[in-house]
C-alpha positions in Angstrom: -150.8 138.0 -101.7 -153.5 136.5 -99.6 -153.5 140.0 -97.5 -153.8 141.7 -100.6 -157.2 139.8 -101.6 -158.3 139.8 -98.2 -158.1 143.5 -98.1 -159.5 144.3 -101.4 -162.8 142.2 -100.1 -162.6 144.3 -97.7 -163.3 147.2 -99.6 -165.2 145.8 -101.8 -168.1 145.5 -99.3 -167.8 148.6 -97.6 -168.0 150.7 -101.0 -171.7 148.9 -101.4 -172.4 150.6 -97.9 -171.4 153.9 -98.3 -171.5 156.4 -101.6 -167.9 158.1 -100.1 -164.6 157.4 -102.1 -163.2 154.5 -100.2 -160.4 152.2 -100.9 -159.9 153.9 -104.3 -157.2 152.2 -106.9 -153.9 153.6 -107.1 -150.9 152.9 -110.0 -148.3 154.0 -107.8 -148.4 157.5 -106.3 -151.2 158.4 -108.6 -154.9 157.6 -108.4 -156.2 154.9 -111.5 -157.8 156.2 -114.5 -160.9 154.9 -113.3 -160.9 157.2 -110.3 -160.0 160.3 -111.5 -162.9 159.8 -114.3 -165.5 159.1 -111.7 -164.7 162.1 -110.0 -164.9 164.1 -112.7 -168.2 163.1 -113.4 -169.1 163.9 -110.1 -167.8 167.1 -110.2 -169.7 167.5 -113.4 -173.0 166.5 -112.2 -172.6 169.0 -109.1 -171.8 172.0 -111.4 -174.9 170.7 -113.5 -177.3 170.8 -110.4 -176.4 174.4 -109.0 -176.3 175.6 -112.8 -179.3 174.0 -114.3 -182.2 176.4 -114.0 -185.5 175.1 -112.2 -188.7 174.4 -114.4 -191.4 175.0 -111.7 -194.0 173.3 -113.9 -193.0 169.6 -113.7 -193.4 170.4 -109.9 -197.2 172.2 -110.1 -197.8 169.5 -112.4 -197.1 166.6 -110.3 -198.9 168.2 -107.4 -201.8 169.0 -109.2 -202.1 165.2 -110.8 -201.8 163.7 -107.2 -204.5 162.3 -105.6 -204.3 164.7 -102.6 -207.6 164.5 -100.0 -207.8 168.3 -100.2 -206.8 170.4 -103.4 -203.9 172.8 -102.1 -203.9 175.9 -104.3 -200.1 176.5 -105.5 -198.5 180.0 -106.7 -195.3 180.9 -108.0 -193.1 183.9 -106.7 -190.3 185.4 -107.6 -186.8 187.0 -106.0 -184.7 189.9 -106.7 -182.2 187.1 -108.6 -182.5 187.6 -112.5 -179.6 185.0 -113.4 -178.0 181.8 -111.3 -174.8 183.4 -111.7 -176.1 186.5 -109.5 -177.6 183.8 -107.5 -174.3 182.6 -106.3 -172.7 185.9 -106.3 -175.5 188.1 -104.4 -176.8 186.0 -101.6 -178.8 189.0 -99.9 -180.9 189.2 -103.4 -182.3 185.5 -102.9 -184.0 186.4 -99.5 -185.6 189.4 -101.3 -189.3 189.2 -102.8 -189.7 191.2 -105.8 -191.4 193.9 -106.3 -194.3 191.9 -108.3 -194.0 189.1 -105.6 -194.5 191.8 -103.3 -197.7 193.0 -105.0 -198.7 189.4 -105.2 -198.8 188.9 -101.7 -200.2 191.8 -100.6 -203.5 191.0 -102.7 -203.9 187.9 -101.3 -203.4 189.4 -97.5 -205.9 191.6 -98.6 -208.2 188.8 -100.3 -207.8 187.3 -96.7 -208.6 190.3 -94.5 -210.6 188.6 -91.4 -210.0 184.9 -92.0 -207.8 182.8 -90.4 -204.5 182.7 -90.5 -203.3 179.3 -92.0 -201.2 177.2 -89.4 -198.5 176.5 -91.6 -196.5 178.2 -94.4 -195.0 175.6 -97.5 -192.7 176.8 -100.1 -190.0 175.3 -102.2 -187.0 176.7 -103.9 -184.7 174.9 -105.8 -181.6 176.9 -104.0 -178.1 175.3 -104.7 -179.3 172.4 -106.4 -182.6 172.0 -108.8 -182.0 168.4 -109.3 -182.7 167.7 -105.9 -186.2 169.7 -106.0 -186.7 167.9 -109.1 -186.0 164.7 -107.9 -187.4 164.9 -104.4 -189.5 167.5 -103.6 -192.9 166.2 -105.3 -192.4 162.6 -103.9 -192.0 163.8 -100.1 -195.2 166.6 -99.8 -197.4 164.4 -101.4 -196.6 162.0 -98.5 -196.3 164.8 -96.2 -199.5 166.3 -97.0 -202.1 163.5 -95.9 -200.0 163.2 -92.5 -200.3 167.0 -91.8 -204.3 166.7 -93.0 -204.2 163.6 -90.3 -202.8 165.9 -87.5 -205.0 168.5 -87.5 -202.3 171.2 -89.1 -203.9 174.0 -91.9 -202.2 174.8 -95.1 -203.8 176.8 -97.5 -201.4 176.8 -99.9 -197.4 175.8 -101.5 -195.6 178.5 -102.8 -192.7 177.7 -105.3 -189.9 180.6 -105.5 -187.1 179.7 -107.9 -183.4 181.1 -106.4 -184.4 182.0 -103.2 -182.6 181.4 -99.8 -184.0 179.8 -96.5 -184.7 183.4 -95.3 -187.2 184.3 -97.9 -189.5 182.1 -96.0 -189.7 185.0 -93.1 -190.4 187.9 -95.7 -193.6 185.9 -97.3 -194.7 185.5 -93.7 -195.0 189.1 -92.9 -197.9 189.4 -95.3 -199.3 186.1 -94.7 -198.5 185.5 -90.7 -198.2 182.0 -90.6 -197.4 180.0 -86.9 -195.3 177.8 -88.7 -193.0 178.0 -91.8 -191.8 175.2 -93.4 -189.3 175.4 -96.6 -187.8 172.7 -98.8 -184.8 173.3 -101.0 -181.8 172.0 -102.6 -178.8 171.4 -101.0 -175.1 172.5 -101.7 -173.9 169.6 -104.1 -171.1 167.8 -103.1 -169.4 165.3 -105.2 -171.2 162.0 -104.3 -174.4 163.6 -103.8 -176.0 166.0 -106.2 -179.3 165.6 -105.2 -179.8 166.5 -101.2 -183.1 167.7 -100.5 -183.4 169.9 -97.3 -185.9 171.2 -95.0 -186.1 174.2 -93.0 -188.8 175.0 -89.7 -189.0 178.4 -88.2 -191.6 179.0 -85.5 -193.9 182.4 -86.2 -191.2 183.3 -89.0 -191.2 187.0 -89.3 -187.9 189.2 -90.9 -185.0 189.1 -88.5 -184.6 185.6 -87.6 -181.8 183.8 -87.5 -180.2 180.3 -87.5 -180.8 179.9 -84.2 -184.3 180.2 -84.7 -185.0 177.1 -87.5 -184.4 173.5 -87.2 -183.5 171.9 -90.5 -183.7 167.7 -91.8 -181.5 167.5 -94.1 -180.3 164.6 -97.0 -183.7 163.7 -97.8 -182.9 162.1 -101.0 -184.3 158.4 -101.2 -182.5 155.6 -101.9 -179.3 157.1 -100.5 -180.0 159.1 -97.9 -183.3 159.6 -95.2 -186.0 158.2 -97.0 -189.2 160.6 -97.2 -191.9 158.5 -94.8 -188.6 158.8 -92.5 -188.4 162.3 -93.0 -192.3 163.1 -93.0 -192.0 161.2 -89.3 -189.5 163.6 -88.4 -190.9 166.6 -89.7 -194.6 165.9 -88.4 -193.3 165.2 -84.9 -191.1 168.4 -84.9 -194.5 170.4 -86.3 -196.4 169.1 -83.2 -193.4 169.9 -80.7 -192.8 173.7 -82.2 -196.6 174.1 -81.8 -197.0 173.1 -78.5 -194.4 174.3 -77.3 -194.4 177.8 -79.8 -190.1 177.8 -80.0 -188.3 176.6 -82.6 -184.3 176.4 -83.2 -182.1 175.5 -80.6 -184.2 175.1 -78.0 -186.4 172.9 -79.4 -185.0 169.2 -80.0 -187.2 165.7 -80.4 -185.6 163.6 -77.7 -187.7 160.5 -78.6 -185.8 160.1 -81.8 -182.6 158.8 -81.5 -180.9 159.6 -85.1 -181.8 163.1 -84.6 -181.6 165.7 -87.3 -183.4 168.5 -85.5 -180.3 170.8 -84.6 -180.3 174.4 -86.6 -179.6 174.0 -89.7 -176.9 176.3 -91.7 -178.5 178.9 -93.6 -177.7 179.5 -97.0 
């Protein structure tokens, strides 16, 4: 008996050090009630966050309220994905501008004729799961903003394009030729975390690069996961780096951190 309660102490302080299904209850060969409801809900809240469409507003709404040191203009563009169903189903459509994002875009590369380029490229998409743009995408650029101000890196402007994929990042940049792209977007929910906010760094993006090309930081989703003054750290430092050293991808690593998150990220 003593084992028993020794063990389930055990457990009982690892579970409030990790959000991963450890030491669950079992009623003989089956898991307890209490289990198999929890994961449900999980399961529920993943569906939920790949499902629930992504109201762009709150997001140009809490940009525009913050009390930035420079007013960064923000635009909205759109894919060739009508529905989140042929989101999931057609993931060629979500690294396609549309035809009026097209149009968009040429405008302004036209509006721009003989200025300079702007260093770096920001856009958001919610991707696989809008909770975590909603969540966490507001909260980390308005810390990364002042930082990149700080550093000496241009951005013009954020542009938000509901259901896209990391690629779209390198079809905008033909008609804006950024040095840098940066994109944030939801994660691929899994069933303790819902909410994962990634971030994706290609070095002169253009159409035809490939995961080898982008570094990614991943599971920025404060209180669980790398909190966003960590990840602005990581992502300023890797900025600087891909700049100076004008690579990004694989070859391009930030030895100086030792929890490093650089490595190419998956594409999706």
């Amino acid at each position: 008996m003593k084992g028993k309660v020794k063990a389930a102490s055990i457990w009982s302080h690892l579970k409030t050090l990790t959000q991963a299904r450890i030491g669950l209850h079992r009623a003989g060969h089956a898991m307890g009630t209490h289990e198999i409801l929890d994961f449900q809900w999980a399961h529920a809240q993943a569906r939920d966050a790949i499902h629930t469409p992504w109201n762009t507003e709150e997001l140009l709404q809490e940009l525009s309220c913050s009390e930035l040191e420079t007013r960064i203009q923000t635009q909205t563009l759109t894919t060739q994905v009508s529905t989140r169903s042929e989101y999931l189903t057609r993931p060629d459509l979500g690294r396609l501008l549309s035809l009026e994002a097209t149009d968009q875009l040429k405008k302004i590369s036209k509006d721009r004729s003989g200025l300079l380029t702007s260093d770096l490229l920001i856009l958001v998409s919610n991707g696989l799961s809008s909770e975590a743009v909603h969540q966490h995408a507001g909260k980390f650029l308005k810390t990364l903003l002042p930082e990149l101000k700080r550093g000496g890196n241009h951005c013009q402007e954020i542009f938000l394009i509901p259901n896209a994929r990391v690629a779209i990042g390198d079809q905008v940049s033909e008609f804006l030729r950024p040095r840098l792209s940066l994109i944030l977007i939801g994660e691929r929910p899994g069933l303790s975390s819902s909410d994962g906010l990634s971030l994706y760094l290609t070095y002169e993006p253009r159409v035809g690069k490939t995961n080898v090309d982008r570094n990614c930081i991943s599971n920025i989703r404060e209180p669980h996961g790398l909190s966003y003054s960590q990840a602005v750290k990581k992502t300023v430092s890797l900025i600087k780096e891909a700049m100076h050293r004008k690579l990004s991808g694989v070859l391009l690593k930030d030895d100086r951190v030792q929890d490093n998150v650089f490595g190419p990220g998956i594409q999706i």
